[in-house]
C-alpha positions as a Markdown table, in Angstrom:
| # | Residue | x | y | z |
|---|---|---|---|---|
| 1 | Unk | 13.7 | 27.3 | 6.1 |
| 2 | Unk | 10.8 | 27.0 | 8.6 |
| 3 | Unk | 11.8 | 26.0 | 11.8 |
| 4 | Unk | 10.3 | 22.3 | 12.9 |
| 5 | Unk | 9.4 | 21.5 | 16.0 |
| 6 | Unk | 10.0 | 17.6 | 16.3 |
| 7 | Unk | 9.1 | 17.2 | 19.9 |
| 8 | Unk | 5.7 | 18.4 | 18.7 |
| 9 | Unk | 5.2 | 16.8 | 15.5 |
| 10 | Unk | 5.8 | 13.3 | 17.6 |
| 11 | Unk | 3.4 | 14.6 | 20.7 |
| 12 | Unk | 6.1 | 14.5 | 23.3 |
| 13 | Unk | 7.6 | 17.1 | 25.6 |
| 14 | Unk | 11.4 | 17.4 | 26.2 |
| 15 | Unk | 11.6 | 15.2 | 29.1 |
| 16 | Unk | 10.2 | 12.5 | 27.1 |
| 17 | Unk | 12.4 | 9.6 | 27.3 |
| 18 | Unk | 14.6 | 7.2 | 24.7 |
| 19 | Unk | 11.5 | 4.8 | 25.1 |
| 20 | Unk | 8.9 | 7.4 | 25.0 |
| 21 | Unk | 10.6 | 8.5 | 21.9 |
| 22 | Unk | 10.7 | 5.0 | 20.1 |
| 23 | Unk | 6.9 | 4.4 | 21.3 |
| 24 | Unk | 5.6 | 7.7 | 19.7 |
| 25 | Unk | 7.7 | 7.0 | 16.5 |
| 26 | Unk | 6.3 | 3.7 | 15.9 |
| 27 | Unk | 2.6 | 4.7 | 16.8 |
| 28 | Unk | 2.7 | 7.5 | 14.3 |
| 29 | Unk | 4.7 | 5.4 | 11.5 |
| 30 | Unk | 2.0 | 2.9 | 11.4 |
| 31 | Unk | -0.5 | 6.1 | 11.1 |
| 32 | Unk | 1.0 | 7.4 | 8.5 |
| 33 | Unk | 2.6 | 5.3 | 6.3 |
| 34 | Unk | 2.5 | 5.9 | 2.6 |
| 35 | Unk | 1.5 | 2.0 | 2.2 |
| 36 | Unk | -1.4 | 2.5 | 4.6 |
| 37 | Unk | -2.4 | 6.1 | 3.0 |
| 38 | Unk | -2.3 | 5.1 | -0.8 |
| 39 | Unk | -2.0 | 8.5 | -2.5 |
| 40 | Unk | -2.4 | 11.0 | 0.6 |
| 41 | Unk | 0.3 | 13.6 | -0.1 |
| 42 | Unk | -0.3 | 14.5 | 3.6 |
| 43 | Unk | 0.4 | 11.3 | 4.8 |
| 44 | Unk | 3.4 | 11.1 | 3.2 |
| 45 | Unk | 4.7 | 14.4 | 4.0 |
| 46 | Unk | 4.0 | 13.6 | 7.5 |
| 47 | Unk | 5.8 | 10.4 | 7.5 |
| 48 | Unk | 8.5 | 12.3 | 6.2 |
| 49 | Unk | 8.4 | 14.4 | 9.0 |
| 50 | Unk | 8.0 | 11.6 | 11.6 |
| 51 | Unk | 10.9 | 10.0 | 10.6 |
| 52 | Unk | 13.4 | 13.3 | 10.0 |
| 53 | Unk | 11.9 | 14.2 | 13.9 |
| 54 | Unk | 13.0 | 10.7 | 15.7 |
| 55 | Unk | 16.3 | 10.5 | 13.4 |
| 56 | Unk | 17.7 | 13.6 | 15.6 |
| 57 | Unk | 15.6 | 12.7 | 18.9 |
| 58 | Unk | 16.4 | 9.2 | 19.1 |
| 59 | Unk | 20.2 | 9.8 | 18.8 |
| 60 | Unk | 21.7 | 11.2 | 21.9 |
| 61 | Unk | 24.2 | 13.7 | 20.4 |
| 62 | Unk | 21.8 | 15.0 | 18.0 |
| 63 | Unk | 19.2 | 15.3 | 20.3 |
| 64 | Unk | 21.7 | 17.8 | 22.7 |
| 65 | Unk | 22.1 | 19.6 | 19.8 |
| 66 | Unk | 19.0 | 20.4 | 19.1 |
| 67 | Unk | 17.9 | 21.0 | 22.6 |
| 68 | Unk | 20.8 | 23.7 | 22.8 |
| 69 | Unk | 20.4 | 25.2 | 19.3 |
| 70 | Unk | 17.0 | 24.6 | 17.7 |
| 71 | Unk | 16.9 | 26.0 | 14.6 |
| 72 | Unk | 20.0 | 26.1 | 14.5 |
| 73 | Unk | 21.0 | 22.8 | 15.8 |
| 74 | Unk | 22.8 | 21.4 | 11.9 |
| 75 | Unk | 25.1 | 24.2 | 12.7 |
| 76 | Unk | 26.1 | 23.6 | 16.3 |
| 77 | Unk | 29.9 | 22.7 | 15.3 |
| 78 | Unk | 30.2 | 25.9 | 13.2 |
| 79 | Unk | 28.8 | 27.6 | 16.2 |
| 80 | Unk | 31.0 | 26.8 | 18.5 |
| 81 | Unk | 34.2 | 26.7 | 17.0 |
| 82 | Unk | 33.0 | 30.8 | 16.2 |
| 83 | Unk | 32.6 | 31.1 | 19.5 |
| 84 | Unk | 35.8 | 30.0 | 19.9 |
| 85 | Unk | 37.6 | 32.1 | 17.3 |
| 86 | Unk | 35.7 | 35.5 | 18.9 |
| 87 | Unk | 37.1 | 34.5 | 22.3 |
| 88 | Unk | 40.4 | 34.1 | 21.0 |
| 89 | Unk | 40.2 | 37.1 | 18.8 |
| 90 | Unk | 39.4 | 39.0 | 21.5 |
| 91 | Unk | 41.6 | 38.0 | 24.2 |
| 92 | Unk | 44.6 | 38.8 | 21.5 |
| 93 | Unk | 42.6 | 41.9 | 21.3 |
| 94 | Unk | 43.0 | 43.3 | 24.6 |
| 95 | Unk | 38.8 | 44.0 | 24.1 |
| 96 | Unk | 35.7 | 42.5 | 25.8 |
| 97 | Unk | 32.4 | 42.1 | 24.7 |
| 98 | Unk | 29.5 | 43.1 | 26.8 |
| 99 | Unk | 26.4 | 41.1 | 27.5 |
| 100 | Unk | 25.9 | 37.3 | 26.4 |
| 101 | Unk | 23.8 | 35.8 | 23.3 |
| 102 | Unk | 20.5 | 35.2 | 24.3 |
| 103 | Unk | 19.2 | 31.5 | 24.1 |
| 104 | Unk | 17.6 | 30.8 | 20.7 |
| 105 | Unk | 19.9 | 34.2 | 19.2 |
| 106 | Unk | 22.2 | 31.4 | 17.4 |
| 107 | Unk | 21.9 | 33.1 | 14.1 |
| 108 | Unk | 22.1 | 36.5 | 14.8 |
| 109 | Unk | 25.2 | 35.1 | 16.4 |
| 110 | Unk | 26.3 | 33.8 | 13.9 |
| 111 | Unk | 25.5 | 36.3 | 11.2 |
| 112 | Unk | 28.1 | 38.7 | 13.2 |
| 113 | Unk | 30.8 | 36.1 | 13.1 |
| 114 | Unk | 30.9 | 35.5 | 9.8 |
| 115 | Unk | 28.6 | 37.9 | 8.2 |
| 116 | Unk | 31.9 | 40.8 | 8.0 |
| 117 | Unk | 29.7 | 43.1 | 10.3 |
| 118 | Unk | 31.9 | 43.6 | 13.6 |
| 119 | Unk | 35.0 | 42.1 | 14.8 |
| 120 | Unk | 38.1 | 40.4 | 13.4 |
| 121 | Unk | 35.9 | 38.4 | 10.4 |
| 122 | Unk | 35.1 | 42.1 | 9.3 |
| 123 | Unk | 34.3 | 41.8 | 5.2 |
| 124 | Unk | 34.5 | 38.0 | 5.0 |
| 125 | Unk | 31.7 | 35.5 | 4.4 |
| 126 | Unk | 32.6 | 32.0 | 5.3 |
| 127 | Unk | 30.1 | 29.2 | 3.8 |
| 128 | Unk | 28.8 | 26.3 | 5.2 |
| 129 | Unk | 27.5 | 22.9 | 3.4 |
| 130 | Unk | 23.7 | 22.1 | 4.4 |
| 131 | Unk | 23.5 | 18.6 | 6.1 |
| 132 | Unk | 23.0 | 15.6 | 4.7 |
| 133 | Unk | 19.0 | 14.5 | 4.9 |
| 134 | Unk | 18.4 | 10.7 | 5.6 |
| 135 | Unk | 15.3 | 8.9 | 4.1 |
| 136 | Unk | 13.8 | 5.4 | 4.0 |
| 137 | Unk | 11.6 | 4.4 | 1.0 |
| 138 | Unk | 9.2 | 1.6 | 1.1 |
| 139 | Unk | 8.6 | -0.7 | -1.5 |
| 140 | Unk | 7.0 | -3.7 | -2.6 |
| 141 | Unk | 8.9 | -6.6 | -5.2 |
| 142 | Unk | 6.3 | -5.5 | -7.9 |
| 143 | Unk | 7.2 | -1.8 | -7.5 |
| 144 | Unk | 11.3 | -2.6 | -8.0 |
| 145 | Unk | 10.0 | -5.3 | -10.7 |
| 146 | Unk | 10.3 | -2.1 | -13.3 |
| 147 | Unk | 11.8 | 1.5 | -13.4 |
| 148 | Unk | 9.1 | 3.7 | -12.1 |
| 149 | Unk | 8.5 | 7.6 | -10.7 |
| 150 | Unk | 7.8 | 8.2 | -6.9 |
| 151 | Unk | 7.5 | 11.6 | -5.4 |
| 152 | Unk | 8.7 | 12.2 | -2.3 |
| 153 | Unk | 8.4 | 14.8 | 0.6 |
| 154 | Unk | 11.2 | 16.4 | 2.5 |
| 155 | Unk | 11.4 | 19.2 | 4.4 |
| 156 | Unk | 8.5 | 20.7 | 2.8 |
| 157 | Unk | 9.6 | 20.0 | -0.8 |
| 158 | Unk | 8.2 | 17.6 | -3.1 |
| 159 | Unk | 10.8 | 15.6 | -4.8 |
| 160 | Unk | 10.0 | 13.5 | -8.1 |
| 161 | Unk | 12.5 | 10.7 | -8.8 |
| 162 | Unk | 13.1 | 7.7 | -10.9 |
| 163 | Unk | 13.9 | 4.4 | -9.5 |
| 164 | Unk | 15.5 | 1.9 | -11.5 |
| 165 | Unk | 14.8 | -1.9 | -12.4 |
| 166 | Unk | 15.9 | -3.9 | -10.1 |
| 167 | Unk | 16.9 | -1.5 | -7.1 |
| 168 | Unk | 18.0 | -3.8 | -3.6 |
| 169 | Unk | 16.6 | -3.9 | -0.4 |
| 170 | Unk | 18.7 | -1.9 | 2.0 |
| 171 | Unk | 20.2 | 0.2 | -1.7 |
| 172 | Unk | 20.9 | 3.8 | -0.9 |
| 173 | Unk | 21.2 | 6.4 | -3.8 |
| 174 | Unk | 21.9 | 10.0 | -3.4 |
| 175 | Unk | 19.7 | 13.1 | -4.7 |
| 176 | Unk | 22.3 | 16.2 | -4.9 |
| 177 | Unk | 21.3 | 19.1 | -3.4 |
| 178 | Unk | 18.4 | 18.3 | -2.1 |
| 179 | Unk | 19.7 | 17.9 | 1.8 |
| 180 | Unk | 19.9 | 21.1 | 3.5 |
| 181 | Unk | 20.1 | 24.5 | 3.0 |
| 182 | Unk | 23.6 | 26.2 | 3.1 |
| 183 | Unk | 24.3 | 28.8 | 4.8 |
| 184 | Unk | 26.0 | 32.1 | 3.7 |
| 185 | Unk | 25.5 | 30.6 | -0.2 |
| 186 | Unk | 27.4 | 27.4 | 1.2 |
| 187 | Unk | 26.3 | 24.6 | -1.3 |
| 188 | Unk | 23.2 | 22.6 | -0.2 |
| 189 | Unk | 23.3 | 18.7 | 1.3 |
| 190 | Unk | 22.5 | 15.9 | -0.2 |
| 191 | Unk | 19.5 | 13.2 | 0.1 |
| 192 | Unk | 20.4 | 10.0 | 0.5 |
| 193 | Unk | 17.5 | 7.6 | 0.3 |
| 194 | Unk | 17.3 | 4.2 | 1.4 |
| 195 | Unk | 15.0 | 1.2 | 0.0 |
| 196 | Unk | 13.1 | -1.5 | 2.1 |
| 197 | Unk | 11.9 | -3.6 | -0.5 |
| 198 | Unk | 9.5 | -6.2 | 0.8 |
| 199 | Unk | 9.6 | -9.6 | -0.8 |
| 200 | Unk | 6.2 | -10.5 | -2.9 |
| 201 | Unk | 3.5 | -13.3 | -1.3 |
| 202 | Unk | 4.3 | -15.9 | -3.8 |
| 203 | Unk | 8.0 | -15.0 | -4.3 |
| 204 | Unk | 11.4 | -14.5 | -2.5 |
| 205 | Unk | 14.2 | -12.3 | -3.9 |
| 206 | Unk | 18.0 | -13.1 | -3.3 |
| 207 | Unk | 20.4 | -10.6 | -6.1 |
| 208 | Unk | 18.3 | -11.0 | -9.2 |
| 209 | Unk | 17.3 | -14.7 | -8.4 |
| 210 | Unk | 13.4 | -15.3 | -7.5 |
| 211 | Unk | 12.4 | -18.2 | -5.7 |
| 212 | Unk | 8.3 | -19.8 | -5.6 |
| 213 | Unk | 6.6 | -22.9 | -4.9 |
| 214 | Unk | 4.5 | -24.7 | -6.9 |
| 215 | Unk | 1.8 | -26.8 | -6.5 |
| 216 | Unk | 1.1 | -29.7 | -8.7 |
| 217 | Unk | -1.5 | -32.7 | -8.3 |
| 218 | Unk | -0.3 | -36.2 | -8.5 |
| 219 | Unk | -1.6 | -36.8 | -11.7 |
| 220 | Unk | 0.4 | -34.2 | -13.4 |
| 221 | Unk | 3.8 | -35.4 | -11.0 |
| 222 | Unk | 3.1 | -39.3 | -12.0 |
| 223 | Unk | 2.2 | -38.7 | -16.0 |
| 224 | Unk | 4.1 | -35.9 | -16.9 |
| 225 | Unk | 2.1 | -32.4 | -18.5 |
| 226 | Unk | 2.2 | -28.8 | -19.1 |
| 227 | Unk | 1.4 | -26.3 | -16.5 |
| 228 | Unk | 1.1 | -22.5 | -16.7 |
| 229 | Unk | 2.1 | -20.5 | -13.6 |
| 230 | Unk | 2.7 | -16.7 | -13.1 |
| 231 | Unk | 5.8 | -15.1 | -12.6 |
| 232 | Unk | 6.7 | -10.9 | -12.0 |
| 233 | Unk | 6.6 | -10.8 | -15.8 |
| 234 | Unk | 3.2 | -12.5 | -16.8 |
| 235 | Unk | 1.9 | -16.0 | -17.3 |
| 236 | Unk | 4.7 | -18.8 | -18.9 |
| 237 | Unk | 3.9 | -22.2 | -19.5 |
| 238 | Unk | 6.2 | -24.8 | -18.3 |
| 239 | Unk | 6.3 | -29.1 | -18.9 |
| 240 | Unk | 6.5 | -31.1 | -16.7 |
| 241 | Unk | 8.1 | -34.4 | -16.4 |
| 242 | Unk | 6.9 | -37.6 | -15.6 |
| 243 | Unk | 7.5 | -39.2 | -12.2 |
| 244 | Unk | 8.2 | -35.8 | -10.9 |
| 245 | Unk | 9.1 | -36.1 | -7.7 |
| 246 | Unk | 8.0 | -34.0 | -4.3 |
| 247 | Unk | 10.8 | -31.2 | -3.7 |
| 248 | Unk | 12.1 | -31.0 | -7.5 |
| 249 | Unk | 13.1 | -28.0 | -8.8 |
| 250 | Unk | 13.5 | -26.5 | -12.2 |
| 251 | Unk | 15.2 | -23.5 | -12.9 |
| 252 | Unk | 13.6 | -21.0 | -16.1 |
| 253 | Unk | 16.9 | -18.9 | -17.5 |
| 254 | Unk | 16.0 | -15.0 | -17.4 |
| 255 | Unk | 12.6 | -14.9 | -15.9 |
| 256 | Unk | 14.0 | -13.8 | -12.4 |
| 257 | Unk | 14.7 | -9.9 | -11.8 |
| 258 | Unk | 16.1 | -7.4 | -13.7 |
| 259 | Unk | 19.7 | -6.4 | -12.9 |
| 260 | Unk | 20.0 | -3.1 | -11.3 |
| 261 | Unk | 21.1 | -0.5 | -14.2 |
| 262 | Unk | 21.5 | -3.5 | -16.9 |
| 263 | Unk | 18.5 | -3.1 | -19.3 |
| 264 | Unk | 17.6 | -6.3 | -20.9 |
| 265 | Unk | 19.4 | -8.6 | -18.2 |
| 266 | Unk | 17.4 | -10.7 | -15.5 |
| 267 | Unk | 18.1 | -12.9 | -12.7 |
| 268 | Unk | 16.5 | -16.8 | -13.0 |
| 269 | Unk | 13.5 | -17.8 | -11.2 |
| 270 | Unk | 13.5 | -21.0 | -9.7 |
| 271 | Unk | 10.8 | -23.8 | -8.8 |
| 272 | Unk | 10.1 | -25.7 | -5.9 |
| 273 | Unk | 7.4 | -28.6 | -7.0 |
| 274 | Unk | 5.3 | -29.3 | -4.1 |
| 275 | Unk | 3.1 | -32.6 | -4.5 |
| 276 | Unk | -0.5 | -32.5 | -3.5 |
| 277 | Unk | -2.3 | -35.6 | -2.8 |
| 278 | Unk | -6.0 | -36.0 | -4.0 |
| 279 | Unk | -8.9 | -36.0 | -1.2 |
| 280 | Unk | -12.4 | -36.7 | -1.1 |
| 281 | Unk | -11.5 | -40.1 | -3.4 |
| 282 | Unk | -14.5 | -42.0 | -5.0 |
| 283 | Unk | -14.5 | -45.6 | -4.0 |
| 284 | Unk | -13.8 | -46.5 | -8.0 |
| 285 | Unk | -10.8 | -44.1 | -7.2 |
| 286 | Unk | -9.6 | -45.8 | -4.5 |
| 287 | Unk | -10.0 | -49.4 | -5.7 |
| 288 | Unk | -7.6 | -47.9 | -8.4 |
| 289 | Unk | -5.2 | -46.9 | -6.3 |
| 290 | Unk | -5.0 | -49.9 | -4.5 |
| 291 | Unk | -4.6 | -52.1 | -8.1 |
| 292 | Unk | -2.1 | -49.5 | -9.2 |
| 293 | Unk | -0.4 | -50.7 | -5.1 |
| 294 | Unk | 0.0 | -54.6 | -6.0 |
| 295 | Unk | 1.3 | -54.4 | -9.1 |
């Protein structure tokens, strides 16, 4: 696996601070994310990147690690408890070893530990799970509205998945293997991958439930009448009853959002009416209005 610098891929140096960290993270997340760059595999690879970088720098323990390790830095615990078991092994040994591992010489290291070249782990090969890779995936409501295919970057590698109907803001699902790399034919992590699913313009999502407001003139509120609005799912006509009254709502069974991994089942949407009063009245209209007032 190539080695990645995240200190340079978010333009700091190692003495950059928690808050120089955070700064550089947000600049470059508005730079380069995938909703801004609309079919820019680099962008999204990059934002990829950008994210992966300030995962380990903004967390303190991580961030040690990977000062200490580098490359190497998903493997620290392995390393040290080798280090451990050599010093041990040796003391019971009666043997020293000369010299000390160079910095950055982790994994010739520990290839010798565990790679049955010298010592008391001669001719054994001990395996290590890759880590666990964390990403964020952003969507809109239309784009969770129906099962769709997104490709994703990570690490370098371009991974095409399917997102169900219906999937929930703040949902994390897990792509086997595809965290990473084992080492000494150790199995590879996973990918989990979590959604931020922004709510649509004209409608807010709560479970499968939708929520929008309507306007409707007075006319249509006083005499009753049929309306057509829009929902997710195309255009539905709806009637309306007379004397409607500002703040009703209606509620239309199964034209809400699909239910995560049960085809054929929505949510309901529901309907705030919201009562608009006429402007600009001729004076005709007005002497009407104030008739309609005395009786």
């Amino acid at each position: 696996m190539d080695f990645v610098n995240y200190y340079t891929i978010l333009g700091i140096d190692k003495m950059a601070t928690p808050k120089d960290i955070k700064n550089a993270y947000r600049k470059l997340a508005r730079k380069h994310h995938p909703d801004l760059n609309p079919n820019d595999k680099d962008a999204n690879k990059n934002f990829q990147q950008i994210n992966e970088a300030n995962e380990v720098l903004s967390d303190p323990e991580k961030r040690k690690k990977y000062d200490q390790y580098g490359q190497d830095w998903k493997h620290a615990d392995e390393f040290e408890k080798a280090k451990q078991y050599q010093g041990q092994s040796s003391n019971a040994q009666g043997t020293r070893y000369a010299g000390s591992q160079s910095e950055g010489d982790f994994s010739d290291f520990f290839e010798s530990m565990f790679g049955g070249a010298t010592g008391a782990g001669r001719g054994r090969q001990v395996r290590y799970r890759g880590e666990d890779f964390n990403a964020e995936l952003h969507l809109n409501l239309i784009d969770a509205f129906k099962t769709n295919k997104q490709t994703l970057t990570v690490n370098g590698k371009n991974i095409r998945i399917t997102i169900p109907a219906g999937i929930e803001n703040g949902q994390t699902i897990k792509i086997a293997g595809h965290g990473g790399s084992g080492m000494n034919g150790g199995p590879n992590g996973d990918l989990y991958i979590t959604f931020s699913i922004a709510n649509h313009i004209n409608f807010k999502r709560l479970d499968s439930n939708l929520y929008t407001t309507i306007d409707l003139n007075l006319y249509t509120a006083v005499l009753g009448g049929e309306i057509t609005i829009e929902t997710l799912n195309g255009k539905v006509k709806l009637k309306v009853k007379p004397e409607t009254q500002n703040g009703s709502k209606v509620k239309l069974q199964g034209k809400g959002f699909p239910v995560y991994k049960n085809e054929g089942q929505f949510g309901d949407l529901y309907i705030t009416y919201s009562i608009k009063v006429p402007t600009n009245l001729t004076d005709k209209q007005k002497e009407l209005f104030t008739e309609l007032s005395k009786s």
